[in-house]
N, C-alpha and C positions, 0 to 999 in steps of 0.2 A: 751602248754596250761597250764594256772595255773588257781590253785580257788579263792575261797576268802582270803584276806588275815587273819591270826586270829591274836587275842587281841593281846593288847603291852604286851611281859611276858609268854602269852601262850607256849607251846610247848609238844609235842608229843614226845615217843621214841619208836625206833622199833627196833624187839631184831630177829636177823635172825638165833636162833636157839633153837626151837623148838623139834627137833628130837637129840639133845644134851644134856647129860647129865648135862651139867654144865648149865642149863636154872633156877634150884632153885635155886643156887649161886646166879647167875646174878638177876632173880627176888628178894632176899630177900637183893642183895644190894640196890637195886633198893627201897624198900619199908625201907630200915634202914635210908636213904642217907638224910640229912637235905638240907633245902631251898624248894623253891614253887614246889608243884607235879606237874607230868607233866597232860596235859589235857587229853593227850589218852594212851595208852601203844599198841602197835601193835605187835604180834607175829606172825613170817614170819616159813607156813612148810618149810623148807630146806631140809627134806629127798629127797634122789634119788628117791626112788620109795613112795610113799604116801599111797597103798596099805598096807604098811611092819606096824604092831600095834607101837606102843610106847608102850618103856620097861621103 
C-alpha cells in the first residue's frame, strides 16, 4: 500500500541514527548541504533497548 504521491521535487530524509554519536555530524551536514531542503527530515530510535537515556 502506498500514499499519496508528493510534489514534483519534494523529498523527505531519514537518518536511522538516532542513538549514534555521529547524528550532529550527519544533521549539520544535512543543514550546511546546498540545493532544495528536503520536506521532512525523519529520525529513526535504532537503540537496542529504547529504555537506555541518550548520552
Amino acid at each position: 500500500m502506498t500514499g499519496p504521491a508528493a510534489p514534483a521535487g519534494e523529498y523527505a530524509v531519514v537518518v536511522p541514527t538516532l542513538g549514534r554519536p555521529s547524528l550532529a555530524a550527519c544533521l549539520r551536514a544535512l543543514a550546511e548541504s546546498e540545493g532544495p531542503r528536503p520536506a521532512r527530515v525523519v529520525l529513526v530510535d535504532d537503540r537496542r533497548d529504547p529504555a537506555v537515556p541518550l548520552t
